[in-house]
Jmol script that loads the backbone (N, CA, C; Angstrom):
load data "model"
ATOM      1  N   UNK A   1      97.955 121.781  69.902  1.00  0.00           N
ATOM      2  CA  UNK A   1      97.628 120.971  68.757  1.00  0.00           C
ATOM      3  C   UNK A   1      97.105 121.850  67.623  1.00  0.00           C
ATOM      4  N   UNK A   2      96.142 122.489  67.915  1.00  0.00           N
ATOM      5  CA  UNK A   2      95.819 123.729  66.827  1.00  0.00           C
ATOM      6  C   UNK A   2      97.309 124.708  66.036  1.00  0.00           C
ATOM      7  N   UNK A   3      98.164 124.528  66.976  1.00  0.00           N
ATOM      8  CA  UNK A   3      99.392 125.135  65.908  1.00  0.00           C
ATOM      9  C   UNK A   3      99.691 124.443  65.224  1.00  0.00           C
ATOM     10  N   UNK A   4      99.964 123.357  65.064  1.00  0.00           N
ATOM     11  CA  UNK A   4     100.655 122.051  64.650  1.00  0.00           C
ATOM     12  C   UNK A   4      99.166 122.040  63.003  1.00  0.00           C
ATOM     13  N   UNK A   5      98.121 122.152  63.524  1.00  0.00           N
ATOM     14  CA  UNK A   5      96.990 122.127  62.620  1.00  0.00           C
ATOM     15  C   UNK A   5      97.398 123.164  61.369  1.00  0.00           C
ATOM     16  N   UNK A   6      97.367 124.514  62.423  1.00  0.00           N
ATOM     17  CA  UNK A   6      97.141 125.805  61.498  1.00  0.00           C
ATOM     18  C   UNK A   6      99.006 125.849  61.009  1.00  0.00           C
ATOM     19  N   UNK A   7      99.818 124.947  60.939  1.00  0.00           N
ATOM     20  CA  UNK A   7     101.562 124.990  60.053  1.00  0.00           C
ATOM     21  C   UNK A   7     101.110 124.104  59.178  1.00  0.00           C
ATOM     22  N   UNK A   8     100.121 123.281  58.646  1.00  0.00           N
ATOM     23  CA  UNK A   8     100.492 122.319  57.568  1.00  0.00           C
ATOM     24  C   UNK A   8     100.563 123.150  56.042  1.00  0.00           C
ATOM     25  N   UNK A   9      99.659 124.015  55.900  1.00  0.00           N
ATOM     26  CA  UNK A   9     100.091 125.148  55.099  1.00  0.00           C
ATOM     27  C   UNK A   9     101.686 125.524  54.443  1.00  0.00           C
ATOM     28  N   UNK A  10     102.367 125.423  55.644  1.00  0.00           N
ATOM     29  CA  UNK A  10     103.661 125.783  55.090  1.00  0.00           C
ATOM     30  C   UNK A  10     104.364 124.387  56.149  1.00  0.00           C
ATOM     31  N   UNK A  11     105.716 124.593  56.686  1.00  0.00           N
ATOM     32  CA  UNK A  11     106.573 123.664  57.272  1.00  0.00           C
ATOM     33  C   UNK A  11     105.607 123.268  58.312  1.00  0.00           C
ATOM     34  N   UNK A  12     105.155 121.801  58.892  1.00  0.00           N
ATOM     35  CA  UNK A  12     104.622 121.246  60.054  1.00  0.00           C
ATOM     36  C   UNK A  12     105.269 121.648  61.106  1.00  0.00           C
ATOM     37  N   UNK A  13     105.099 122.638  62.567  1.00  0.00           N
ATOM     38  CA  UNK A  13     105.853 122.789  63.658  1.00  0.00           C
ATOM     39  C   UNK A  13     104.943 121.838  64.444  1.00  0.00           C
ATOM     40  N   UNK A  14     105.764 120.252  64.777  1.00  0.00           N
ATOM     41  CA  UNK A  14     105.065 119.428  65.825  1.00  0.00           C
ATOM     42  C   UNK A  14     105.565 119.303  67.076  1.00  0.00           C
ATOM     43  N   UNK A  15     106.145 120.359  67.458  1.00  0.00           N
ATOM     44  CA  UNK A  15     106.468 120.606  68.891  1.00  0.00           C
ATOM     45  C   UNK A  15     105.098 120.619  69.613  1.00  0.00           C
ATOM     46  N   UNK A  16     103.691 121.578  69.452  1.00  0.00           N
ATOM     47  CA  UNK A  16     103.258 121.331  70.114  1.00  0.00           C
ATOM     48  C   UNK A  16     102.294 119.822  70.462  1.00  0.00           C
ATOM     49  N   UNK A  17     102.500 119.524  69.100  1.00  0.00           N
ATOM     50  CA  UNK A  17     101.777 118.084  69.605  1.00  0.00           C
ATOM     51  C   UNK A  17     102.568 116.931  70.382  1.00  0.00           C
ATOM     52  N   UNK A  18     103.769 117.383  69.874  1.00  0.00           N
ATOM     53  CA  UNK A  18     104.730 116.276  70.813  1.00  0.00           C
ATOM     54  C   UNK A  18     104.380 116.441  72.023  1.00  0.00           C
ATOM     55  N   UNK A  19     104.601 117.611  72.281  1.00  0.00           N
ATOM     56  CA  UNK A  19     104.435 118.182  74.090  1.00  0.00           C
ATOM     57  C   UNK A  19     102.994 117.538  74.807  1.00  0.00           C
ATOM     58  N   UNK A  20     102.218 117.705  74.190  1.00  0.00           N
ATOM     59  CA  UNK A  20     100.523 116.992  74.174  1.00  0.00           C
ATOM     60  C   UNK A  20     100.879 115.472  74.574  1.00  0.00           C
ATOM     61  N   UNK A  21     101.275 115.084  73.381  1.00  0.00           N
ATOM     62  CA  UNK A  21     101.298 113.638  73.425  1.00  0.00           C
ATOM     63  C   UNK A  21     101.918 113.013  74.373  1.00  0.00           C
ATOM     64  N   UNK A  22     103.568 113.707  75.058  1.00  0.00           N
ATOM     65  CA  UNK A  22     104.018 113.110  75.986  1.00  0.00           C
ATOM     66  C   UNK A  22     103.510 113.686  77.212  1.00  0.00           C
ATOM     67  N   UNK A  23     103.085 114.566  77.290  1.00  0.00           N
ATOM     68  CA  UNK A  23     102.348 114.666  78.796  1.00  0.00           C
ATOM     69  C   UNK A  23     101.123 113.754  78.946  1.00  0.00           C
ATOM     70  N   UNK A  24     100.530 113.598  77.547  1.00  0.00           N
ATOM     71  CA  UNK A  24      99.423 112.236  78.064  1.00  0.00           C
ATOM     72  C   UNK A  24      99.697 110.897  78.016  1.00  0.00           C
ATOM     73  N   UNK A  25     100.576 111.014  77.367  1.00  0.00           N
ATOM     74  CA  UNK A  25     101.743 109.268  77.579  1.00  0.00           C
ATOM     75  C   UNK A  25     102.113 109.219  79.557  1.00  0.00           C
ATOM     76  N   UNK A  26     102.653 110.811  79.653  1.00  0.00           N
ATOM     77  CA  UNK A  26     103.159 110.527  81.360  1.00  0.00           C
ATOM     78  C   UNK A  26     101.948 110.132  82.224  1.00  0.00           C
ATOM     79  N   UNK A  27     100.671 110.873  81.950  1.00  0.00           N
ATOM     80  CA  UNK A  27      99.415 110.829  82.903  1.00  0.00           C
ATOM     81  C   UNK A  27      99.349 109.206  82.989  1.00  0.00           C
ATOM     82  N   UNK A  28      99.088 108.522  81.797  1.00  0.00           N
ATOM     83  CA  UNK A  28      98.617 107.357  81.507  1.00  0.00           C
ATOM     84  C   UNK A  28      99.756 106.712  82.230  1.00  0.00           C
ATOM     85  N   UNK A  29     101.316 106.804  82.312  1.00  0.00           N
ATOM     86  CA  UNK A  29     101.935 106.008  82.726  1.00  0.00           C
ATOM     87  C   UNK A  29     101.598 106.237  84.789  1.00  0.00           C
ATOM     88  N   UNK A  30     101.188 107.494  85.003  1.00  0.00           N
ATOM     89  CA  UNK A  30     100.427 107.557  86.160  1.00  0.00           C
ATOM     90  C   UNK A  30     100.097 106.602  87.049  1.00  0.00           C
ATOM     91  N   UNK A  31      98.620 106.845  85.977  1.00  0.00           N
ATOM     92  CA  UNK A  31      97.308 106.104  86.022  1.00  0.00           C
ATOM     93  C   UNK A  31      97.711 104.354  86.164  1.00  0.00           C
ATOM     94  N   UNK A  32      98.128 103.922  85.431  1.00  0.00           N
ATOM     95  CA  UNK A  32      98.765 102.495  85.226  1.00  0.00           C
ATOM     96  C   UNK A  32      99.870 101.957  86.533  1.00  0.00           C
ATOM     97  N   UNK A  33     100.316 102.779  86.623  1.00  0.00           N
ATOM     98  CA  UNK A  33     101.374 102.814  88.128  1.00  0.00           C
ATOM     99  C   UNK A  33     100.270 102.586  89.372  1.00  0.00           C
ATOM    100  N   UNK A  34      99.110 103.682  89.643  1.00  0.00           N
ATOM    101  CA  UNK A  34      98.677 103.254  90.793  1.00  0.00           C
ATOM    102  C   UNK A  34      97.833 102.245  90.738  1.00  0.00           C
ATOM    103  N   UNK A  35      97.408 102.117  89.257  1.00  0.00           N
ATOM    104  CA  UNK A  35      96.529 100.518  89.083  1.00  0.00           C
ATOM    105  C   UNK A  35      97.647  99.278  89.649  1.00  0.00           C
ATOM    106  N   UNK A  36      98.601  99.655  88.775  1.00  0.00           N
ATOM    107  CA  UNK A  36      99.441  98.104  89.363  1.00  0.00           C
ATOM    108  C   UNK A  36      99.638  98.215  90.941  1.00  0.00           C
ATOM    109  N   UNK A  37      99.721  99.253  91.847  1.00  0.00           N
ATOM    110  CA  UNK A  37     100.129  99.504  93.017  1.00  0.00           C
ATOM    111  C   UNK A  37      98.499  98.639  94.117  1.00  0.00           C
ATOM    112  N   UNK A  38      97.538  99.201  93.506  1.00  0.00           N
ATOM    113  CA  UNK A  38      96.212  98.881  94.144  1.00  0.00           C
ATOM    114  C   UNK A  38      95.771  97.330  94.100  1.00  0.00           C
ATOM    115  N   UNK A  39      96.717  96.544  92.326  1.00  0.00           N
ATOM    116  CA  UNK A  39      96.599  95.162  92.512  1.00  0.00           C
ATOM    117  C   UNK A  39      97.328  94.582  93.399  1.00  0.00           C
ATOM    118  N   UNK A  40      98.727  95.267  93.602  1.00  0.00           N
ATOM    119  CA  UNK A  40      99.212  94.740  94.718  1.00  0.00           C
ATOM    120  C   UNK A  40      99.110  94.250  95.551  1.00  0.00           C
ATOM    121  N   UNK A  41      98.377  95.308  96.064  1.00  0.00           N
ATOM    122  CA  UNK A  41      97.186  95.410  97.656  1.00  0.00           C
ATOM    123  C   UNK A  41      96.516  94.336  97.990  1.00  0.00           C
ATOM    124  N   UNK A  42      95.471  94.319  96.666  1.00  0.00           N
ATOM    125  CA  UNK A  42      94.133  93.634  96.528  1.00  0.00           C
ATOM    126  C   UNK A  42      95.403  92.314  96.871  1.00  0.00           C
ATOM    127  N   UNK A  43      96.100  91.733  96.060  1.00  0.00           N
ATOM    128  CA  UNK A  43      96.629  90.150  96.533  1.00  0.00           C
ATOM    129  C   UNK A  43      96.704  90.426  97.621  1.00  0.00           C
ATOM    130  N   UNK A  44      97.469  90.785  98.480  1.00  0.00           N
ATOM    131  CA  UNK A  44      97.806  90.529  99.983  1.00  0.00           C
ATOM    132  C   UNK A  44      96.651  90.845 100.362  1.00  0.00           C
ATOM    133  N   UNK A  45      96.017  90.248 100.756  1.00  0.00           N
ATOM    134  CA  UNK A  45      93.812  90.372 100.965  1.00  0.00           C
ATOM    135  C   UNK A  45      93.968  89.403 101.996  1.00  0.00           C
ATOM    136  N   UNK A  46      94.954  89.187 102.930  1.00  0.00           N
ATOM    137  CA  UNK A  46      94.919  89.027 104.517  1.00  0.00           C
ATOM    138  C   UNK A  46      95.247  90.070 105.541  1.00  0.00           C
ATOM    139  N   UNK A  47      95.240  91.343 104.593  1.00  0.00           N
ATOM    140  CA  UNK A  47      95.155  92.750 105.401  1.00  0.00           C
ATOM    141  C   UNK A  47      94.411  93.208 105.962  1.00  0.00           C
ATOM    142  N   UNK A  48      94.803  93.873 107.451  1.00  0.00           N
ATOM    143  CA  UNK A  48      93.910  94.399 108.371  1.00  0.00           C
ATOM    144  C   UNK A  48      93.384  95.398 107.890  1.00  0.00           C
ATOM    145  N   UNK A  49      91.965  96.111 108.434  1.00  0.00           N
ATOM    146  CA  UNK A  49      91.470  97.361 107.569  1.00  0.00           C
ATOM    147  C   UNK A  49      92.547  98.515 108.293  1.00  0.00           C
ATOM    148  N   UNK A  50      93.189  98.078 109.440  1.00  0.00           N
ATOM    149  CA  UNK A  50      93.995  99.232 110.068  1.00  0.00           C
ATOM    150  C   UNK A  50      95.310  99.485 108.528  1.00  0.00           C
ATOM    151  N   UNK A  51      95.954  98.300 108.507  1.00  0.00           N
ATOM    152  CA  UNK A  51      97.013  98.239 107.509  1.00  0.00           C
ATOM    153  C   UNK A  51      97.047  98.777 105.899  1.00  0.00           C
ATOM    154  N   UNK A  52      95.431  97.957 105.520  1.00  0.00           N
ATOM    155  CA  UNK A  52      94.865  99.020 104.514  1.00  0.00           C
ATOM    156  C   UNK A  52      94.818 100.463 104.675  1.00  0.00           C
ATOM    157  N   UNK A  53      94.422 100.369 105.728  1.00  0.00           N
ATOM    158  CA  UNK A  53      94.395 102.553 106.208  1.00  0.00           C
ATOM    159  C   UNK A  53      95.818 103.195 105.814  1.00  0.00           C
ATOM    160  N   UNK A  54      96.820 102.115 106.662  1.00  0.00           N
ATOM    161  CA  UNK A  54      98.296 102.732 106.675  1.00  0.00           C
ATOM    162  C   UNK A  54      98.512 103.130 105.230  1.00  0.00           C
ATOM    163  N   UNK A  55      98.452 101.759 104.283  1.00  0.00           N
ATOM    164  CA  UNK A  55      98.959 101.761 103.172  1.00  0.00           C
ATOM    165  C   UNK A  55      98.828 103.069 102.094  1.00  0.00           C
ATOM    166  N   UNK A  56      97.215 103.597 102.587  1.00  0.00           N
ATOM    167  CA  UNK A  56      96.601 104.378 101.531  1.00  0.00           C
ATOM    168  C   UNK A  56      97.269 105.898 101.943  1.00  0.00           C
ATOM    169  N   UNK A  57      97.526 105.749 103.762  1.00  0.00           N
ATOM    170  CA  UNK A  57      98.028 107.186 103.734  1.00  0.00           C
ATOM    171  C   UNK A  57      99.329 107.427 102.981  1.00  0.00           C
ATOM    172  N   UNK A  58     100.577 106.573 102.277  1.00  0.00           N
ATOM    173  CA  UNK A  58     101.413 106.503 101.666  1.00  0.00           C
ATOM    174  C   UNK A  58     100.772 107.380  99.908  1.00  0.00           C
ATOM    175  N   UNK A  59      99.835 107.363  99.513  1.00  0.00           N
ATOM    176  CA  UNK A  59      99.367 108.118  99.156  1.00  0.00           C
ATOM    177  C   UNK A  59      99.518 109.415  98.592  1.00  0.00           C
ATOM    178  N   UNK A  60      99.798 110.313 100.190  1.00  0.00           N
ATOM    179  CA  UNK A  60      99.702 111.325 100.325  1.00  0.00           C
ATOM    180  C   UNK A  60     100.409 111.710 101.080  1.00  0.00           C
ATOM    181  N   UNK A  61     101.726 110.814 101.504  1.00  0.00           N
ATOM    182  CA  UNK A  61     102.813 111.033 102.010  1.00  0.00           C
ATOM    183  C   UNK A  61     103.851 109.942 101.175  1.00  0.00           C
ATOM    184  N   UNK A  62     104.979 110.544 101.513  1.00  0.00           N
ATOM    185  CA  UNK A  62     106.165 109.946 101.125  1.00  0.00           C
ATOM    186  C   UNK A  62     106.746 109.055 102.375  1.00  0.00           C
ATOM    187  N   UNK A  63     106.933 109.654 103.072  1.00  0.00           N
ATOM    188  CA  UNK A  63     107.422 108.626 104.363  1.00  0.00           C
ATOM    189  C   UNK A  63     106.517 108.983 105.390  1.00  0.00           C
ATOM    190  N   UNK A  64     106.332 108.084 106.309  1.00  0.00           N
ATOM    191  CA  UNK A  64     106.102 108.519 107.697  1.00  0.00           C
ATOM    192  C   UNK A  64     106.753 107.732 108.905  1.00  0.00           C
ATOM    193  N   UNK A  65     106.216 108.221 110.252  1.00  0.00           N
ATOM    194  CA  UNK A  65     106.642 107.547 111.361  1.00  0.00           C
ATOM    195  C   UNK A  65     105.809 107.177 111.550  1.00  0.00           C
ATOM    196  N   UNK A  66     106.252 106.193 112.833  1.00  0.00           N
ATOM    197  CA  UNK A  66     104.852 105.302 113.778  1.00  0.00           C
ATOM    198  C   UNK A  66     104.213 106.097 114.700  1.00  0.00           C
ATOM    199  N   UNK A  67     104.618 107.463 114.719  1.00  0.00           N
ATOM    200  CA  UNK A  67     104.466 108.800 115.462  1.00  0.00           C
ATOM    201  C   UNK A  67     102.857 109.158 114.729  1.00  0.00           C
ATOM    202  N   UNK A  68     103.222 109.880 113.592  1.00  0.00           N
ATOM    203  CA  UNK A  68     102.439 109.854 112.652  1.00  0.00           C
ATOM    204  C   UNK A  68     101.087 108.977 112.472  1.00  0.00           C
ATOM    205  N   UNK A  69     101.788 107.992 112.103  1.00  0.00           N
ATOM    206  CA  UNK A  69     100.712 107.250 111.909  1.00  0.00           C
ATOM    207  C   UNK A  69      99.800 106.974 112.632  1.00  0.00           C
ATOM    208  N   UNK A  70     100.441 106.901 113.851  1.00  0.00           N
ATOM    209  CA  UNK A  70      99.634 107.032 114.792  1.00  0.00           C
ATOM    210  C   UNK A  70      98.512 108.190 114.999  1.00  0.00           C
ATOM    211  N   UNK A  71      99.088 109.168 115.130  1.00  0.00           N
ATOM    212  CA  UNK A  71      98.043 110.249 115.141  1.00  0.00           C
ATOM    213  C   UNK A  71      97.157 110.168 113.839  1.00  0.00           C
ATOM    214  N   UNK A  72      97.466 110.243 112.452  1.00  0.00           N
ATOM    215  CA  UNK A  72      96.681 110.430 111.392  1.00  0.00           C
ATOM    216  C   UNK A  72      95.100 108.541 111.328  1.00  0.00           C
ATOM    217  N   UNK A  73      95.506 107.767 111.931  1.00  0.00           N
ATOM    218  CA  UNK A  73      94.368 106.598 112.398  1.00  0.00           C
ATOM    219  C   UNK A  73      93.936 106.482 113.435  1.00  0.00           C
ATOM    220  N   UNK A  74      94.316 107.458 114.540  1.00  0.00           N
ATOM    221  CA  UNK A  74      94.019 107.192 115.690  1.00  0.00           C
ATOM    222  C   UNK A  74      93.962 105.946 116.459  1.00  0.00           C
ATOM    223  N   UNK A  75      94.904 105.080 115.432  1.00  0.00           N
ATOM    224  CA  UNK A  75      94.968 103.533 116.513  1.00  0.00           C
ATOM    225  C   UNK A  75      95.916 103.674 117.822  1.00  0.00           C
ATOM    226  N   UNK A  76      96.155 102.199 118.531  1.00  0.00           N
ATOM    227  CA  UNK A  76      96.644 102.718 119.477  1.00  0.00           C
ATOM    228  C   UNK A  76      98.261 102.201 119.165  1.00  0.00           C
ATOM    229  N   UNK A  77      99.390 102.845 120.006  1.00  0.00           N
ATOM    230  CA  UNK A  77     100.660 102.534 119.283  1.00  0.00           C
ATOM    231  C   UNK A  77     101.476 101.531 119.276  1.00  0.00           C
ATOM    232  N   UNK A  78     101.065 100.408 120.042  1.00  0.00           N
ATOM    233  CA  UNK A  78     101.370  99.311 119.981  1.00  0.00           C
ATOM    234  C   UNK A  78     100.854  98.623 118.857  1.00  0.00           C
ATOM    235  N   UNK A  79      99.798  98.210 118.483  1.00  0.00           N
ATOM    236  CA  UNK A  79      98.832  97.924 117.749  1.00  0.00           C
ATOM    237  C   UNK A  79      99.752  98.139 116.010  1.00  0.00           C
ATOM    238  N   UNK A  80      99.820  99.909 116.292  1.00  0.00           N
ATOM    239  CA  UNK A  80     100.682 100.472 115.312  1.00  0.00           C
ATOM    240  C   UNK A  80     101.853  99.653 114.468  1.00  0.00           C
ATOM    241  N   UNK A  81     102.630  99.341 115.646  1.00  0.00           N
ATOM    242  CA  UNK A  81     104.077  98.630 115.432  1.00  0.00           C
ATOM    243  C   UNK A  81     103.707  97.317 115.006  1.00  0.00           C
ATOM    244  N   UNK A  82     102.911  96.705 115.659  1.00  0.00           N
ATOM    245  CA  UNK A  82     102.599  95.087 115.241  1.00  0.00           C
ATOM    246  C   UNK A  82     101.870  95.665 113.283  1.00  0.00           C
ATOM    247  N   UNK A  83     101.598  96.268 112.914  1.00  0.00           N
ATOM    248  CA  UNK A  83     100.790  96.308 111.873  1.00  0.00           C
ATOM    249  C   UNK A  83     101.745  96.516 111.054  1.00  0.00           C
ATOM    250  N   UNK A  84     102.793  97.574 111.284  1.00  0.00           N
ATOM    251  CA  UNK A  84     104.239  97.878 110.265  1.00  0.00           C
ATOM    252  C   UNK A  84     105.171  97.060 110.291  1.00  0.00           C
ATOM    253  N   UNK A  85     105.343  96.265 111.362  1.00  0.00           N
ATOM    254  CA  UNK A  85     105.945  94.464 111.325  1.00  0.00           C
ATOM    255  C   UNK A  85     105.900  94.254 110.444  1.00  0.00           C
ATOM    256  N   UNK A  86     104.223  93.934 110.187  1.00  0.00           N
ATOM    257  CA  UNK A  86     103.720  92.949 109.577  1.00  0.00           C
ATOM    258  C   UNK A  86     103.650  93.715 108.002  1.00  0.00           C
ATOM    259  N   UNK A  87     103.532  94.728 107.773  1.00  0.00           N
ATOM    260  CA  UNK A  87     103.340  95.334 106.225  1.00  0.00           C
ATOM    261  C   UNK A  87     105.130  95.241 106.079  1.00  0.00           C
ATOM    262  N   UNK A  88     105.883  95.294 106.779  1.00  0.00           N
ATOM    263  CA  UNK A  88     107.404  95.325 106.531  1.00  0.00           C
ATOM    264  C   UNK A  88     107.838  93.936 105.635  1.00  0.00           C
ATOM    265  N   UNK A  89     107.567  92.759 106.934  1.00  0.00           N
ATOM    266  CA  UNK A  89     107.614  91.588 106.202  1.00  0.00           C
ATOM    267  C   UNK A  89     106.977  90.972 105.272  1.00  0.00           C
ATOM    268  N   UNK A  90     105.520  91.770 105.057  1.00  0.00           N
ATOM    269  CA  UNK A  90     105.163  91.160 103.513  1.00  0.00           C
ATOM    270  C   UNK A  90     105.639  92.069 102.198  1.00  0.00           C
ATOM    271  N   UNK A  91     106.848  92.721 102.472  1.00  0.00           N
ATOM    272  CA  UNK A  91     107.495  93.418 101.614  1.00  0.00           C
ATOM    273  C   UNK A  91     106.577  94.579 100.745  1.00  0.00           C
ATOM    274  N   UNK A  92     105.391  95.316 101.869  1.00  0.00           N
ATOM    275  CA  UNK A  92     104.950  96.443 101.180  1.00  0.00           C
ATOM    276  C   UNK A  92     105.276  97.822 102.194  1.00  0.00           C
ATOM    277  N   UNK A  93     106.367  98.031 102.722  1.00  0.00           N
ATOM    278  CA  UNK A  93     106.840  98.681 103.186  1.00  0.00           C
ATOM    279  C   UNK A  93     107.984  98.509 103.388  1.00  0.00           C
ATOM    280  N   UNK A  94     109.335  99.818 103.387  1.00  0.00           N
ATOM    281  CA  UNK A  94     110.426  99.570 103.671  1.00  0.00           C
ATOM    282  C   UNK A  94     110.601 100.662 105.068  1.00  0.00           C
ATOM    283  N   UNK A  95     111.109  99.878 106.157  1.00  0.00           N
ATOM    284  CA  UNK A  95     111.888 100.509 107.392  1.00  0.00           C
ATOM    285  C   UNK A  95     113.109 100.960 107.023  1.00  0.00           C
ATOM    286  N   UNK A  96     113.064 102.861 107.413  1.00  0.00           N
ATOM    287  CA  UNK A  96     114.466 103.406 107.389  1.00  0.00           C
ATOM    288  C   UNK A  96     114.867 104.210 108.236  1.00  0.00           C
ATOM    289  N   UNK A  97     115.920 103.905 109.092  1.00  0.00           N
ATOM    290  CA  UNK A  97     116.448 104.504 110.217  1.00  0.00           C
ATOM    291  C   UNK A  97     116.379 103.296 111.120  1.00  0.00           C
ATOM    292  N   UNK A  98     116.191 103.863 112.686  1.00  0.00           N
ATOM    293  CA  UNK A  98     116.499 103.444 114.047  1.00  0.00           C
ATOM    294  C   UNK A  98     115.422 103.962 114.862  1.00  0.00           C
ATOM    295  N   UNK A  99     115.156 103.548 116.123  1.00  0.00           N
ATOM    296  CA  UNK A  99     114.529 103.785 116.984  1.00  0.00           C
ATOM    297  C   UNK A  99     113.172 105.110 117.138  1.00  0.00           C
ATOM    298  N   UNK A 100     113.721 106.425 117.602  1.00  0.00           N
ATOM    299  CA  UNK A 100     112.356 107.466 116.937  1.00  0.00           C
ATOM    300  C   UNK A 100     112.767 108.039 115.655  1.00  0.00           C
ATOM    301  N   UNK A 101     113.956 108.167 114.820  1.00  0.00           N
ATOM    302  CA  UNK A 101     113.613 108.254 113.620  1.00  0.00           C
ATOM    303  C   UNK A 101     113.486 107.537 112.785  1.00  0.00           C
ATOM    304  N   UNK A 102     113.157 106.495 113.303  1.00  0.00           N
ATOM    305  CA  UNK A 102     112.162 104.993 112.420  1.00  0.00           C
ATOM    306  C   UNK A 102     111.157 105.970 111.832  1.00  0.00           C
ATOM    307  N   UNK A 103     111.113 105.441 109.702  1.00  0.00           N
ATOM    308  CA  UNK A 103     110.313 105.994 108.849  1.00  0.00           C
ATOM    309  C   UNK A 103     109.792 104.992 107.934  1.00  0.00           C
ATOM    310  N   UNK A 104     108.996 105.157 107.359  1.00  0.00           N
ATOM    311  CA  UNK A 104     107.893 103.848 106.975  1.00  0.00           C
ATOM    312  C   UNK A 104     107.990 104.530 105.110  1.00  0.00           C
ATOM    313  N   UNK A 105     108.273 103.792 104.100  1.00  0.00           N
ATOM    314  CA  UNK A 105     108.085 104.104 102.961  1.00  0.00           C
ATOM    315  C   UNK A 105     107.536 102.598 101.936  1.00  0.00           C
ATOM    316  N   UNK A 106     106.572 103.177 100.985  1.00  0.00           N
ATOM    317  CA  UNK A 106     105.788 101.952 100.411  1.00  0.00           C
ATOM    318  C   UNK A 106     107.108 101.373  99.534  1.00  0.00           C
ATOM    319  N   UNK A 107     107.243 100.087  99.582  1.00  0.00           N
ATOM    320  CA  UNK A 107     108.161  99.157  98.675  1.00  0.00           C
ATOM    321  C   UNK A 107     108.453  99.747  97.384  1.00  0.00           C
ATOM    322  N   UNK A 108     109.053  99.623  96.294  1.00  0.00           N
ATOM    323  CA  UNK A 108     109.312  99.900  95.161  1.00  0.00           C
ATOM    324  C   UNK A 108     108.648  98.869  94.463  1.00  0.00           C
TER     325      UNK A 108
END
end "model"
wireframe off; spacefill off
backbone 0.3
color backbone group
Protein backbone atom coordinates (compact mmCIF):
# COMPACT_ATOMS: atom_id res chain seq x y z
CA UNK A 1 0.00 0.00 0.00
CA UNK A 2 2.83 2.46 0.72
CA UNK A 3 3.83 2.09 -3.08
CA UNK A 4 0.58 2.81 -4.36
CA UNK A 5 0.93 5.99 -1.65
CA UNK A 6 4.52 7.01 -2.58
CA UNK A 7 3.21 6.83 -7.11
CA UNK A 8 0.55 9.51 -6.67
CA UNK A 9 3.29 11.98 -7.46
CA UNK A 10 3.56 10.76 -10.86
CA UNK A 11 1.26 7.68 -12.59
CA UNK A 12 -0.82 5.73 -9.55
CA UNK A 13 0.75 1.94 -9.62
CA UNK A 14 -2.41 0.15 -7.78
CA UNK A 15 -1.24 -3.20 -8.16
CA UNK A 16 -0.14 -3.23 -4.82
CA UNK A 17 -3.25 -2.26 -3.26
CA UNK A 18 -5.28 -4.43 -5.40
CA UNK A 19 -3.21 -7.39 -4.20
CA UNK A 20 -4.00 -6.12 -0.40
CA UNK A 21 -7.44 -5.71 -1.01
CA UNK A 22 -8.12 -9.06 -2.61
CA UNK A 23 -6.28 -11.10 -0.25
CA UNK A 24 -8.44 -9.42 2.49
CA UNK A 25 -11.64 -9.79 0.48
CA UNK A 26 -10.36 -13.82 0.33
CA UNK A 27 -9.62 -13.96 4.32
CA UNK A 28 -13.05 -12.41 4.96
CA UNK A 29 -14.67 -14.71 2.43
CA UNK A 30 -12.82 -17.40 4.85
CA UNK A 31 -13.96 -16.19 7.87
CA UNK A 32 -17.73 -15.98 6.64
CA UNK A 33 -17.54 -19.61 5.17
CA UNK A 34 -16.72 -21.17 8.55
CA UNK A 35 -19.30 -18.84 10.26
CA UNK A 36 -21.98 -20.13 7.91
CA UNK A 37 -20.49 -23.79 8.38
CA UNK A 38 -20.66 -23.49 12.48
CA UNK A 39 -24.47 -22.12 11.97
CA UNK A 40 -25.05 -25.10 10.34
CA UNK A 41 -24.05 -27.15 13.17
CA UNK A 42 -25.56 -25.04 15.82
CA UNK A 43 -29.28 -25.94 13.87
CA UNK A 44 -28.86 -29.58 13.92
CA UNK A 45 -28.57 -29.12 18.00
CA UNK A 46 -29.86 -32.84 18.34
CA UNK A 47 -26.14 -33.72 18.02
CA UNK A 48 -24.24 -36.06 20.02
CA UNK A 49 -21.09 -34.44 21.70
CA UNK A 50 -19.37 -37.65 20.00
CA UNK A 51 -20.78 -36.30 16.41
CA UNK A 52 -19.92 -32.74 17.30
CA UNK A 53 -16.29 -34.14 17.93
CA UNK A 54 -16.48 -35.93 14.44
CA UNK A 55 -17.67 -32.88 12.72
CA UNK A 56 -14.90 -30.50 14.06
CA UNK A 57 -12.16 -33.04 13.19
CA UNK A 58 -13.27 -32.29 9.39
CA UNK A 59 -11.57 -29.21 10.26
CA UNK A 60 -8.36 -30.40 10.00
CA UNK A 61 -8.89 -33.06 7.71
CA UNK A 62 -10.34 -33.40 4.40
CA UNK A 63 -11.63 -36.89 4.49
CA UNK A 64 -11.46 -39.56 6.88
CA UNK A 65 -12.31 -43.19 7.74
CA UNK A 66 -14.25 -44.85 10.49
CA UNK A 67 -10.66 -46.27 11.05
CA UNK A 68 -9.54 -42.92 11.85
CA UNK A 69 -11.99 -41.64 13.49
CA UNK A 70 -11.97 -43.97 15.51
CA UNK A 71 -8.60 -43.72 16.77
CA UNK A 72 -8.45 -39.73 16.72
CA UNK A 73 -11.98 -39.90 19.65
CA UNK A 74 -11.21 -42.86 21.04
CA UNK A 75 -14.90 -43.99 20.84
CA UNK A 76 -15.74 -47.36 20.39
CA UNK A 77 -16.34 -48.58 16.60
CA UNK A 78 -19.58 -49.50 16.53
CA UNK A 79 -20.81 -46.54 18.28
CA UNK A 80 -18.57 -44.88 15.43
CA UNK A 81 -20.73 -46.18 12.51
CA UNK A 82 -24.12 -45.52 14.21
CA UNK A 83 -22.88 -41.72 14.60
CA UNK A 84 -21.73 -41.40 10.66
CA UNK A 85 -25.25 -43.01 9.81
CA UNK A 86 -26.61 -40.61 11.45
CA UNK A 87 -24.35 -37.32 10.39
CA UNK A 88 -24.76 -39.02 6.71
CA UNK A 89 -28.51 -38.81 6.80
CA UNK A 90 -28.81 -35.44 8.21
CA UNK A 91 -26.88 -34.45 5.13
CA UNK A 92 -23.64 -33.14 7.03
CA UNK A 93 -21.51 -35.66 5.71
CA UNK A 94 -20.97 -37.35 2.44
CA UNK A 95 -20.01 -41.34 2.25
CA UNK A 96 -17.39 -42.21 -0.47
CA UNK A 97 -16.37 -45.54 -1.46
CA UNK A 98 -17.25 -49.16 -0.07
CA UNK A 99 -16.58 -51.23 2.74
CA UNK A 100 -12.71 -50.40 4.34
CA UNK A 101 -12.20 -47.72 1.94
CA UNK A 102 -15.35 -46.12 3.24
CA UNK A 103 -14.34 -42.12 3.62
CA UNK A 104 -16.31 -39.54 5.47
CA UNK A 105 -16.26 -35.84 3.88
CA UNK A 106 -18.28 -32.67 5.38
CA UNK A 107 -21.38 -31.88 2.87
CA UNK A 108 -20.91 -28.98 0.51
Amino acid sequence: MRTTQTSFKTTPDWNAWIVFFLRTLSKQCEVLARKVEDHRIMQASDLSPLALEVLSLFEQHNSLSNREMVALTGSNRNTMKRTLSSLVEKRLLILEGKGRSTRYKVAP
